[in-house]
PDBQT receptor file of N, H, CA, C and O in Angstrom, charges set to zero:
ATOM      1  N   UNK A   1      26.832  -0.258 -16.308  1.00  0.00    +0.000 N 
ATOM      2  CA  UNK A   1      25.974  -1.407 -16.287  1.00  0.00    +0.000 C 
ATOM      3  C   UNK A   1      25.266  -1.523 -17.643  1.00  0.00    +0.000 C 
ATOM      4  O   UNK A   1      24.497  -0.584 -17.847  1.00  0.00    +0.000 OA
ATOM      5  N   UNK A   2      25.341  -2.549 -18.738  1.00  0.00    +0.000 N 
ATOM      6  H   UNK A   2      25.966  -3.312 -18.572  1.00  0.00    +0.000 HD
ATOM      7  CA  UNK A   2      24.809  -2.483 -19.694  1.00  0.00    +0.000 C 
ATOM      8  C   UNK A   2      23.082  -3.294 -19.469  1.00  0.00    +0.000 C 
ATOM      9  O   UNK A   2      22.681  -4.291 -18.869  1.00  0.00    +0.000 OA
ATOM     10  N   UNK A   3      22.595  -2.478 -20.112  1.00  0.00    +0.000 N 
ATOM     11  H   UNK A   3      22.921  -1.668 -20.600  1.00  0.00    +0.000 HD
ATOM     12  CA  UNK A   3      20.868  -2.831 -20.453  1.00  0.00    +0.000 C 
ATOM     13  C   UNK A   3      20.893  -4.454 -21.321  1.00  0.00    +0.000 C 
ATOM     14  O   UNK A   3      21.565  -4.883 -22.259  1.00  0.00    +0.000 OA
ATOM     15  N   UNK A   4      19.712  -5.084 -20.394  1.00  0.00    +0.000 N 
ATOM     16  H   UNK A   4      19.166  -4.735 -19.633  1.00  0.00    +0.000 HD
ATOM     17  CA  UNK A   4      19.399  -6.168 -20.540  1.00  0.00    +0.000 C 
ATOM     18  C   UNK A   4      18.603  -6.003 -22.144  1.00  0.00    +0.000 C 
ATOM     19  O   UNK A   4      18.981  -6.548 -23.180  1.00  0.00    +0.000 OA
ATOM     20  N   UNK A   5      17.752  -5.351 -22.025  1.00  0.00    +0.000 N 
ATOM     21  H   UNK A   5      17.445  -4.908 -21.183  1.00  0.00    +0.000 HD
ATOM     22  CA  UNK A   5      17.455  -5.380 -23.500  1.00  0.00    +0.000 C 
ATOM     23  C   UNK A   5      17.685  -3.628 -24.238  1.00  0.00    +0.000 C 
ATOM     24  O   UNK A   5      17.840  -2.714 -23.428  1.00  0.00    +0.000 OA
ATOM     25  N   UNK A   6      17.689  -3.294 -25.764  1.00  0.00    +0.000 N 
ATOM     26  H   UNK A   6      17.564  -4.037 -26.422  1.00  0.00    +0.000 HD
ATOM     27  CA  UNK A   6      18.075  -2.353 -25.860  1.00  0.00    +0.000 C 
ATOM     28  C   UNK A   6      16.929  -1.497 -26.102  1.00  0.00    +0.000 C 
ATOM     29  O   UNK A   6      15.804  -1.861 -26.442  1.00  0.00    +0.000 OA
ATOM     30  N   UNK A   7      17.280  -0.494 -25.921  1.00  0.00    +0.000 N 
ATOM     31  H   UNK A   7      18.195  -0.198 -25.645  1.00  0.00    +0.000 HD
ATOM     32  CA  UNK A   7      16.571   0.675 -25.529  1.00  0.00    +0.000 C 
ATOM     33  C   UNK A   7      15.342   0.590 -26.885  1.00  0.00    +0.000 C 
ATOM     34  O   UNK A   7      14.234   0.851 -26.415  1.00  0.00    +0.000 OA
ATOM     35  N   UNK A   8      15.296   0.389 -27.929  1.00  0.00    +0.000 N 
ATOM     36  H   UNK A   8      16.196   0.177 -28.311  1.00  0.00    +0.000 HD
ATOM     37  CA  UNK A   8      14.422   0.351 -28.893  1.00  0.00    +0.000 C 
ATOM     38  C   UNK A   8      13.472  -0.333 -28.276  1.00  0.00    +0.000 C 
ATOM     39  O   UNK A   8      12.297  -0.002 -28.435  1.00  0.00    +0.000 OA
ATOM     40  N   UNK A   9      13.757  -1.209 -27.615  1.00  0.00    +0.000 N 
ATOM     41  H   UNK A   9      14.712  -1.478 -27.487  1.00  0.00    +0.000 HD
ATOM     42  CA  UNK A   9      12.755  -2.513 -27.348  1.00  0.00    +0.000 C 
ATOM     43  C   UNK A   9      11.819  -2.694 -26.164  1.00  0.00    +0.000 C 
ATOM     44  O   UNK A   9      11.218  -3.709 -25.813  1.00  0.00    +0.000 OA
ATOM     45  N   UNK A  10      11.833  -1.240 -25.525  1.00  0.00    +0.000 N 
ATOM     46  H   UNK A  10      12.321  -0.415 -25.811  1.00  0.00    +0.000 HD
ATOM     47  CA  UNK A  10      11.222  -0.324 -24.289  1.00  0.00    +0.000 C 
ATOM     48  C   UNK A  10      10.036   0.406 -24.837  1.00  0.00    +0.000 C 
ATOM     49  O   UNK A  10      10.170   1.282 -25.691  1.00  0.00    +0.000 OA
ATOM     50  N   UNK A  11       8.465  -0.077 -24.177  1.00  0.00    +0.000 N 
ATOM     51  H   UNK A  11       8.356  -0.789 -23.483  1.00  0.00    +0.000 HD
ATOM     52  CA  UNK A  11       7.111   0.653 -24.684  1.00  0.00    +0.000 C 
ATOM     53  C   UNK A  11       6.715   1.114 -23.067  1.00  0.00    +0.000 C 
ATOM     54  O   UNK A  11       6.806   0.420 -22.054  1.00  0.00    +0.000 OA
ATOM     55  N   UNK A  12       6.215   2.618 -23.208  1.00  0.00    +0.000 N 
ATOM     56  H   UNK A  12       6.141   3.181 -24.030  1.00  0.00    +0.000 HD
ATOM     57  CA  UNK A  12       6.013   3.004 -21.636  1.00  0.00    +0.000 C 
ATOM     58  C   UNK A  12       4.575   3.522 -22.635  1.00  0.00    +0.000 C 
ATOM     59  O   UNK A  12       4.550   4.136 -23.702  1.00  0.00    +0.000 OA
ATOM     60  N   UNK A  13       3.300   2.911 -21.662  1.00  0.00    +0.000 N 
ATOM     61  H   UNK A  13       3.320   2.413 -20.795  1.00  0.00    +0.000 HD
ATOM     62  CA  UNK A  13       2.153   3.513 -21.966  1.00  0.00    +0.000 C 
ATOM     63  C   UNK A  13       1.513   4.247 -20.720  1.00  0.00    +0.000 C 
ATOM     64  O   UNK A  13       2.137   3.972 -19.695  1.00  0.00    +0.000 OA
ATOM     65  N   UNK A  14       0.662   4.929 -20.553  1.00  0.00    +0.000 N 
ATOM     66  H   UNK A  14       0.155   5.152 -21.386  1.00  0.00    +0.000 HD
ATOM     67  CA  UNK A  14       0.082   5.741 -19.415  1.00  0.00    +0.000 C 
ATOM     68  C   UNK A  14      -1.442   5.357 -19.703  1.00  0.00    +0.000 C 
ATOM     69  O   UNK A  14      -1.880   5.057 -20.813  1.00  0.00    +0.000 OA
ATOM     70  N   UNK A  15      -2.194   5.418 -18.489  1.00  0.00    +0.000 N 
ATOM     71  H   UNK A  15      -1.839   5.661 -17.587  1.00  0.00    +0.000 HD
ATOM     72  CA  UNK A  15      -2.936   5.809 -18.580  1.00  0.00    +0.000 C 
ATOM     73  C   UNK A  15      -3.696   6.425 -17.352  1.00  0.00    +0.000 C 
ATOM     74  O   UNK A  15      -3.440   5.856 -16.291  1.00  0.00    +0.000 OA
ATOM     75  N   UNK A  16      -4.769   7.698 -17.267  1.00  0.00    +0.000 N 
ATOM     76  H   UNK A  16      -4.977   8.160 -18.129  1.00  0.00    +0.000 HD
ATOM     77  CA  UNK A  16      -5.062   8.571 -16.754  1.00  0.00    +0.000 C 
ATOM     78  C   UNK A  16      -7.001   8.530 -16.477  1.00  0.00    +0.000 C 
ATOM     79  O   UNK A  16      -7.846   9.003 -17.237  1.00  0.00    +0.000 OA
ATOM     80  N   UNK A  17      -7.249   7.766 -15.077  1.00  0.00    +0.000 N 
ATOM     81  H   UNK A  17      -6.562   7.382 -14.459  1.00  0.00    +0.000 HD
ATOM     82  CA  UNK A  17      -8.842   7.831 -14.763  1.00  0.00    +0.000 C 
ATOM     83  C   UNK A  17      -8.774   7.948 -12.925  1.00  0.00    +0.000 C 
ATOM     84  O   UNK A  17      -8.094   8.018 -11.902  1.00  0.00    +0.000 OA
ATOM     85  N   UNK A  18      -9.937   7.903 -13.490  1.00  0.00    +0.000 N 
ATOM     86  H   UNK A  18     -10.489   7.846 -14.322  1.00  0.00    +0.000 HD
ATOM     87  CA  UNK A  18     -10.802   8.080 -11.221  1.00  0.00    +0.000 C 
ATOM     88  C   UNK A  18     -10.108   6.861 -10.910  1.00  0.00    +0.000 C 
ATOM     89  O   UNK A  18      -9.609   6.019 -11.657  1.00  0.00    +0.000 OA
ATOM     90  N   UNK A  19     -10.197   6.954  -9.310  1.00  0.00    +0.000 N 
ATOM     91  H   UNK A  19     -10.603   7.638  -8.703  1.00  0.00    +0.000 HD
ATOM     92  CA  UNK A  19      -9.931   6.364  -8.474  1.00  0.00    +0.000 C 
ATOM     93  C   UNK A  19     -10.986   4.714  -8.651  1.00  0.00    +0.000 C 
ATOM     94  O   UNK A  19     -12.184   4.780  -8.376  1.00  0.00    +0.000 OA
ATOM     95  N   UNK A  20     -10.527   3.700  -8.999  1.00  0.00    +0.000 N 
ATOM     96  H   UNK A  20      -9.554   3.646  -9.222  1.00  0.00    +0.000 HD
ATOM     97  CA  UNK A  20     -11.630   2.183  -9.184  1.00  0.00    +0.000 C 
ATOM     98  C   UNK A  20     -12.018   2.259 -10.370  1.00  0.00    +0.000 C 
ATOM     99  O   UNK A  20     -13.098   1.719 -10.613  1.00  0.00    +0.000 OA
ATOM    100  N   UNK A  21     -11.301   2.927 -11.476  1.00  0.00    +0.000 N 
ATOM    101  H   UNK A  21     -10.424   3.366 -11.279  1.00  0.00    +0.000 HD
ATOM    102  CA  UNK A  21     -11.777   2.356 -13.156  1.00  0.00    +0.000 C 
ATOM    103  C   UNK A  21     -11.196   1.609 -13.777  1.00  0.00    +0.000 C 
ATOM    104  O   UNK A  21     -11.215   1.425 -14.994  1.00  0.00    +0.000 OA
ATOM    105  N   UNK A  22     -10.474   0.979 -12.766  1.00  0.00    +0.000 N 
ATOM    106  H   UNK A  22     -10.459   1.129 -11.778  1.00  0.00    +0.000 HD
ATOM    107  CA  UNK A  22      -9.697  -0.077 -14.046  1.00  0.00    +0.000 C 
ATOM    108  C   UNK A  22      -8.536   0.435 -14.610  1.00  0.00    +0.000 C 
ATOM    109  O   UNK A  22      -8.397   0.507 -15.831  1.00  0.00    +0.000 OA
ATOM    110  N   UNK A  23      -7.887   0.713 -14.000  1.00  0.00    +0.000 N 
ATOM    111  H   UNK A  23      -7.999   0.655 -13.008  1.00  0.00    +0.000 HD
ATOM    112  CA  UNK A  23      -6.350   1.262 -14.752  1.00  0.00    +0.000 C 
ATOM    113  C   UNK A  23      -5.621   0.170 -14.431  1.00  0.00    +0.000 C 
ATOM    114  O   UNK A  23      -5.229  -0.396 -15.451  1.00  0.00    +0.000 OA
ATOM    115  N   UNK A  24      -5.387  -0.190 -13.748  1.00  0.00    +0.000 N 
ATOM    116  H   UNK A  24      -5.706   0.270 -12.919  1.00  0.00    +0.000 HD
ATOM    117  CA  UNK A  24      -4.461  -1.752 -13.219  1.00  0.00    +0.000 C 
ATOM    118  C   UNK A  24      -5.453  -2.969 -14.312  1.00  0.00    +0.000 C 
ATOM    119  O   UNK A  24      -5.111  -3.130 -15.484  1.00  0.00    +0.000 OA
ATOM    120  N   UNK A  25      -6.401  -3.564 -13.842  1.00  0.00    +0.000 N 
ATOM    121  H   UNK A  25      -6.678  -3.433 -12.890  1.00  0.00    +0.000 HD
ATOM    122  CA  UNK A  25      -6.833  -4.530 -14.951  1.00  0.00    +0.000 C 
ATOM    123  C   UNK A  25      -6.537  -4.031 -16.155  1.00  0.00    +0.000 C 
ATOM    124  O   UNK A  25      -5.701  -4.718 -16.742  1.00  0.00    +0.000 OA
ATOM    125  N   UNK A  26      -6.871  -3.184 -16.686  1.00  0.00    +0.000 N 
ATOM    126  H   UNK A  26      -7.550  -2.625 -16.209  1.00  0.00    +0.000 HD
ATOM    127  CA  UNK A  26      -6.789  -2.488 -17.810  1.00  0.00    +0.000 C 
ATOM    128  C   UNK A  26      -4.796  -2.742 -18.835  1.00  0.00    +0.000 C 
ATOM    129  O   UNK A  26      -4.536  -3.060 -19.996  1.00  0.00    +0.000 OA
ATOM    130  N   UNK A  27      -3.939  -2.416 -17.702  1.00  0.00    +0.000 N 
ATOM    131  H   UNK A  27      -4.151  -2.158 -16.759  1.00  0.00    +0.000 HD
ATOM    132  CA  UNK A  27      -2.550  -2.809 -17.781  1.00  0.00    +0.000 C 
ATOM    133  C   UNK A  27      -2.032  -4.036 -18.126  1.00  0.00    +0.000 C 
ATOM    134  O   UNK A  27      -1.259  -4.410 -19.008  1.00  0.00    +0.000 OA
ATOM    135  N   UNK A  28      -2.843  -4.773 -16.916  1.00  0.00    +0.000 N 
ATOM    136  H   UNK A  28      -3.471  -4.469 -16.200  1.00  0.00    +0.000 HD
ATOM    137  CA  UNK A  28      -2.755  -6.110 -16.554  1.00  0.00    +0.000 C 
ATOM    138  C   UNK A  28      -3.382  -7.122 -17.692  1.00  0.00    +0.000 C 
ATOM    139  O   UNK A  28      -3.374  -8.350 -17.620  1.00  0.00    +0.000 OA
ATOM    140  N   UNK A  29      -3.737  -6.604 -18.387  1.00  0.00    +0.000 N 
ATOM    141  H   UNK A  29      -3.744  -5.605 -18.446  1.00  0.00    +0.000 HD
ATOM    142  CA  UNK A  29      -4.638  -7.262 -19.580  1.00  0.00    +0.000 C 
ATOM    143  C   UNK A  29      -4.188  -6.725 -20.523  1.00  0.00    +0.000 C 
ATOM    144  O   UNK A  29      -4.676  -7.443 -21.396  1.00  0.00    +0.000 OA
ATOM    145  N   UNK A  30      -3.238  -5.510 -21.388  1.00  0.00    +0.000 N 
ATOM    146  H   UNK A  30      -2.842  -4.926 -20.679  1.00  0.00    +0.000 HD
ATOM    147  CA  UNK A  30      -2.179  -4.875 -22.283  1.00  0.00    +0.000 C 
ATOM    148  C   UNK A  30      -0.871  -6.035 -22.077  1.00  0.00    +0.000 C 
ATOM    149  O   UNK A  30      -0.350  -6.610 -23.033  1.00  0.00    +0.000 OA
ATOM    150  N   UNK A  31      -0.459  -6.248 -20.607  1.00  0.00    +0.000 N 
ATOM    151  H   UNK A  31      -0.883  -5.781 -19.830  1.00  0.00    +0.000 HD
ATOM    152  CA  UNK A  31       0.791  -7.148 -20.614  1.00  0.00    +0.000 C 
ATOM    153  C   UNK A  31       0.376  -8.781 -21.063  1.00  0.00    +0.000 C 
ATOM    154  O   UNK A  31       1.138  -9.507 -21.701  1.00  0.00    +0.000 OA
ATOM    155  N   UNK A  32      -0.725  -9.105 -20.680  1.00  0.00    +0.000 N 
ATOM    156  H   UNK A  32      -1.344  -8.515 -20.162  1.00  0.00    +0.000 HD
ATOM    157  CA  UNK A  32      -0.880 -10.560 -20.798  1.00  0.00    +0.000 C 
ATOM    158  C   UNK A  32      -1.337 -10.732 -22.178  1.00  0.00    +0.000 C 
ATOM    159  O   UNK A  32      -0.879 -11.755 -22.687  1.00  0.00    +0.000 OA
ATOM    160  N   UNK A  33      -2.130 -10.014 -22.967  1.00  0.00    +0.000 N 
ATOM    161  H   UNK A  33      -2.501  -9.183 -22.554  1.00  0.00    +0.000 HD
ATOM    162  CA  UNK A  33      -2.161 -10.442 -24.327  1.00  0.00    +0.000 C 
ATOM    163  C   UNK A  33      -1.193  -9.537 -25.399  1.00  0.00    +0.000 C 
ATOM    164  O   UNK A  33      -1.486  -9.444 -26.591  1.00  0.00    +0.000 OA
ATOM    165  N   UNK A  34      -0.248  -9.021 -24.926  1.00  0.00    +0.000 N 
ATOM    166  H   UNK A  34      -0.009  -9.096 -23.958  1.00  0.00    +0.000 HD
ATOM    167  CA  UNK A  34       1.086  -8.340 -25.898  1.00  0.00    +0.000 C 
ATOM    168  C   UNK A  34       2.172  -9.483 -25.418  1.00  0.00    +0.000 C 
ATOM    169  O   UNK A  34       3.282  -9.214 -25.876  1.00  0.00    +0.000 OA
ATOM    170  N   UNK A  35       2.160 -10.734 -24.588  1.00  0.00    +0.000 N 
ATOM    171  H   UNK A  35       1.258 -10.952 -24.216  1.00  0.00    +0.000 HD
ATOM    172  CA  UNK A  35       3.069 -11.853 -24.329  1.00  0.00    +0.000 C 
ATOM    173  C   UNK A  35       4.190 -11.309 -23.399  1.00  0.00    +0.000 C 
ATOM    174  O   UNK A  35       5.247 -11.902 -23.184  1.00  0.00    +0.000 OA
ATOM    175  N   UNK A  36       3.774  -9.927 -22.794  1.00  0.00    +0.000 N 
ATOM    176  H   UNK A  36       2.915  -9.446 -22.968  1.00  0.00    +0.000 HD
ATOM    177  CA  UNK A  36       5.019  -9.660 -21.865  1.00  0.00    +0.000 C 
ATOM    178  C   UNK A  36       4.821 -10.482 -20.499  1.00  0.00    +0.000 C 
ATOM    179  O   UNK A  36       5.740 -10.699 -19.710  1.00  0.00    +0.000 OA
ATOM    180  N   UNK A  37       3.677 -10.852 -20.352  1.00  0.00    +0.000 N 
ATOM    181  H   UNK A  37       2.930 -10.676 -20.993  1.00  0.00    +0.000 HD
ATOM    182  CA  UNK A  37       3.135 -11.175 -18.637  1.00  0.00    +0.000 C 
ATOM    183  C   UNK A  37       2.895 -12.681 -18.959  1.00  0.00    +0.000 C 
ATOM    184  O   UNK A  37       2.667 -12.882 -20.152  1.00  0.00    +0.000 OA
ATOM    185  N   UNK A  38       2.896 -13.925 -18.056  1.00  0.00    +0.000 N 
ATOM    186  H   UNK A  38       3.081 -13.762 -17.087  1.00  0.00    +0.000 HD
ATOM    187  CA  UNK A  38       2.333 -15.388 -18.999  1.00  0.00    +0.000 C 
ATOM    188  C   UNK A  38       1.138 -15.744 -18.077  1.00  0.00    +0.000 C 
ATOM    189  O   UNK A  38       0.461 -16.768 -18.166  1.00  0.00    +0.000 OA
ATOM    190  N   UNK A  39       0.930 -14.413 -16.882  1.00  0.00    +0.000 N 
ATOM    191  H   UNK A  39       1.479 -13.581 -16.809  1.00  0.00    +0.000 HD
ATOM    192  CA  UNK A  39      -0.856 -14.868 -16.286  1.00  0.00    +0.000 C 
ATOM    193  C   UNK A  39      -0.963 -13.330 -15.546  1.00  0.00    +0.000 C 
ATOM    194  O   UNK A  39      -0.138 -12.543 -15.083  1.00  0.00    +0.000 OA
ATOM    195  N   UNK A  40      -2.555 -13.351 -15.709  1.00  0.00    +0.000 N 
ATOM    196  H   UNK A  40      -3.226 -13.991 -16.086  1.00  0.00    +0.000 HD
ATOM    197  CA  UNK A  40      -3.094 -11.941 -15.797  1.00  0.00    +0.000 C 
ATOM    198  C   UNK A  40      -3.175 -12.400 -13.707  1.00  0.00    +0.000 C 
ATOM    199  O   UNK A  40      -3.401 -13.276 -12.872  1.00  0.00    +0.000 OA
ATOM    200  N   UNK A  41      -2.893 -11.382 -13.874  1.00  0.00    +0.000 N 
ATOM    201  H   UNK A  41      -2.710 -10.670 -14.553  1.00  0.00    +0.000 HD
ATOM    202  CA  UNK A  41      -2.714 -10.562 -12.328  1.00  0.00    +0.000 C 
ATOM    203  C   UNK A  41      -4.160 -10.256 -11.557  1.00  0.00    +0.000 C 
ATOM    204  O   UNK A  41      -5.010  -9.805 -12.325  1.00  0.00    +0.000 OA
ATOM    205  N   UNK A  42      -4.517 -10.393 -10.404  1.00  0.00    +0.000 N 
ATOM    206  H   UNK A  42      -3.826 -10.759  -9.780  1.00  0.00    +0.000 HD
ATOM    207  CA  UNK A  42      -6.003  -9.630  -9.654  1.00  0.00    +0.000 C 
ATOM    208  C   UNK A  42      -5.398  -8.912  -9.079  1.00  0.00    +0.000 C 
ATOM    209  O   UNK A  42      -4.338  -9.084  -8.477  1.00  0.00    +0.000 OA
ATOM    210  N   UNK A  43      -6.215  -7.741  -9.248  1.00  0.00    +0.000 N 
ATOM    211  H   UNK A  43      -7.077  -7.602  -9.736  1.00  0.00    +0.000 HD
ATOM    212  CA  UNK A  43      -6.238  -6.185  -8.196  1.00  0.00    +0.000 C 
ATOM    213  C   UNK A  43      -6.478  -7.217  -7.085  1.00  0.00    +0.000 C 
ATOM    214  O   UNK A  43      -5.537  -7.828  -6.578  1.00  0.00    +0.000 OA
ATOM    215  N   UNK A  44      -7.842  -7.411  -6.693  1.00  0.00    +0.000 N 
ATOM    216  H   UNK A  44      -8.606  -6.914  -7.105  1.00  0.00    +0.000 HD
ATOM    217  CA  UNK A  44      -8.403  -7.962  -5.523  1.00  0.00    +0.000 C 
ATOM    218  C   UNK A  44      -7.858  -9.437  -4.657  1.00  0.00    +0.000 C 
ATOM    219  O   UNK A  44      -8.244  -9.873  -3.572  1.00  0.00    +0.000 OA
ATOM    220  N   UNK A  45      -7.001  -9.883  -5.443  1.00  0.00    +0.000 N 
ATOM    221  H   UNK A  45      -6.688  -9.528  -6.324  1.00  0.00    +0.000 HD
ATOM    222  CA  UNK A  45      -6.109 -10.917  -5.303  1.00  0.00    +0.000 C 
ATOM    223  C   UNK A  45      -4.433 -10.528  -4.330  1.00  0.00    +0.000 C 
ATOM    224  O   UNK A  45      -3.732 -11.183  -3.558  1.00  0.00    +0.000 OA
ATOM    225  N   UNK A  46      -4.375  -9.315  -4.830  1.00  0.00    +0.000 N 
ATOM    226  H   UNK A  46      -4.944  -8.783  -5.457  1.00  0.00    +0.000 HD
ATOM    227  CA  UNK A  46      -3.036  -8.738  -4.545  1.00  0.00    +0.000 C 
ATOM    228  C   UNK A  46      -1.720  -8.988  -5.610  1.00  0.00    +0.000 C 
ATOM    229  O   UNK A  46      -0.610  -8.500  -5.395  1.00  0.00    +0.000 OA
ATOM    230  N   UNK A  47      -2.010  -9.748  -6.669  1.00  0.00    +0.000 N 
ATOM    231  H   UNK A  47      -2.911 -10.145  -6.844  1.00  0.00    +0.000 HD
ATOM    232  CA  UNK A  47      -1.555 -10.378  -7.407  1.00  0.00    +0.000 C 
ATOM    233  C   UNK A  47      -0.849  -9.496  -9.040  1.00  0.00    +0.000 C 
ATOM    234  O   UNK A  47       0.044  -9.728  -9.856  1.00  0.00    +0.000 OA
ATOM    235  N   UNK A  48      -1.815  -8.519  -8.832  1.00  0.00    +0.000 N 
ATOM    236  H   UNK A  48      -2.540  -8.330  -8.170  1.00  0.00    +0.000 HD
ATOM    237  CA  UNK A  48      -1.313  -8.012 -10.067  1.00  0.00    +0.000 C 
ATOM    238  C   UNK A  48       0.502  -7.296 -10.131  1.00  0.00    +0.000 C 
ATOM    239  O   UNK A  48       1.296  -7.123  -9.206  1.00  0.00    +0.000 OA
ATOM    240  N   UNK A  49       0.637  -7.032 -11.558  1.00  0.00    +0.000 N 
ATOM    241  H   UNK A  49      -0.008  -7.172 -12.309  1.00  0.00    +0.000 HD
ATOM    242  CA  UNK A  49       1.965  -7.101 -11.366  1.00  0.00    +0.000 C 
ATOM    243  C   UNK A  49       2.152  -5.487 -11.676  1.00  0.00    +0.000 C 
ATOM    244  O   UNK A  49       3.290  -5.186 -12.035  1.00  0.00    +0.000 OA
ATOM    245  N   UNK A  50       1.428  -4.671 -11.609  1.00  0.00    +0.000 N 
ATOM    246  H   UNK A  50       0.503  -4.916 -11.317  1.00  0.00    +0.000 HD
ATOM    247  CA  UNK A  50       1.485  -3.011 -11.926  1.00  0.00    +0.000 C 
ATOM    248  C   UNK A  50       1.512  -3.026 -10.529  1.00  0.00    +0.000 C 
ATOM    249  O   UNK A  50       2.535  -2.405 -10.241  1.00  0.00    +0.000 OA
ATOM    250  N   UNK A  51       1.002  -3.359  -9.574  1.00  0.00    +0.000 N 
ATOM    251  H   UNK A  51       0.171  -3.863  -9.807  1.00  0.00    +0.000 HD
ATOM    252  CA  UNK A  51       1.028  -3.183  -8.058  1.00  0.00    +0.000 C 
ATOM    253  C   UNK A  51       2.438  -2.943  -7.194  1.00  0.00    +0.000 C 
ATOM    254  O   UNK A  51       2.530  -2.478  -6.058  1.00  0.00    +0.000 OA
ATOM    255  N   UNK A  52       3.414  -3.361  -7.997  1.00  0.00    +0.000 N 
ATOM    256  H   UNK A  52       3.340  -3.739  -8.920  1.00  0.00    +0.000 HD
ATOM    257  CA  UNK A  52       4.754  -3.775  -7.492  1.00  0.00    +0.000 C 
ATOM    258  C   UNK A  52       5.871  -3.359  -8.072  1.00  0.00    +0.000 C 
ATOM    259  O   UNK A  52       6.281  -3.729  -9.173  1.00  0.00    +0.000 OA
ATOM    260  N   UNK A  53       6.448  -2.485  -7.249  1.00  0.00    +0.000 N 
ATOM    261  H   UNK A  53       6.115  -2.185  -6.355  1.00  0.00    +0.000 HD
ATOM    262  CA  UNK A  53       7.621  -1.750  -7.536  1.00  0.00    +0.000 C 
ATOM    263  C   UNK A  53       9.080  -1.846  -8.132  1.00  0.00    +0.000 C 
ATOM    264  O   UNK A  53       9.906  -0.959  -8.349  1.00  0.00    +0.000 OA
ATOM    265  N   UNK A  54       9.138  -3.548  -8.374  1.00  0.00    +0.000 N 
ATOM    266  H   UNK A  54       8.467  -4.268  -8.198  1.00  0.00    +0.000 HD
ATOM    267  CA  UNK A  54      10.125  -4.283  -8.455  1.00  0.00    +0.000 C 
ATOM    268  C   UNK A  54      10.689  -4.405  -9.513  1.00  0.00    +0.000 C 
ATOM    269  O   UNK A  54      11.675  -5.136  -9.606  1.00  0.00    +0.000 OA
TER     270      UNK A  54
């Protein structure tokens, strides 16, 4: 199965806090102003897109 985009063009960032600090907004706001995402996601919405396995 060949890769949709190539492997150079793959950024995996982490990040590591307590339980309710903002690691999802925090993501969710890295994708929408780096132009990967075209609308920022709510935790509390159900909406965000780190939420989803897909």
């Amino acid at each position: 199965m060949a890769r949709d985009y190539p492997l150079s063009e793959y950024r995996n960032f982490g990040i590591m806090a307590h339980i309710d600090a903002g690691k999802t907004t925090c993501s969710e706001r890295i994708l929408y102003y780096t132009g990967k995402s075209h609308n920022i996601g709510e935790v509390h919405d159900g909406a965000a897109t780190m939420d989803w396995m897909e």
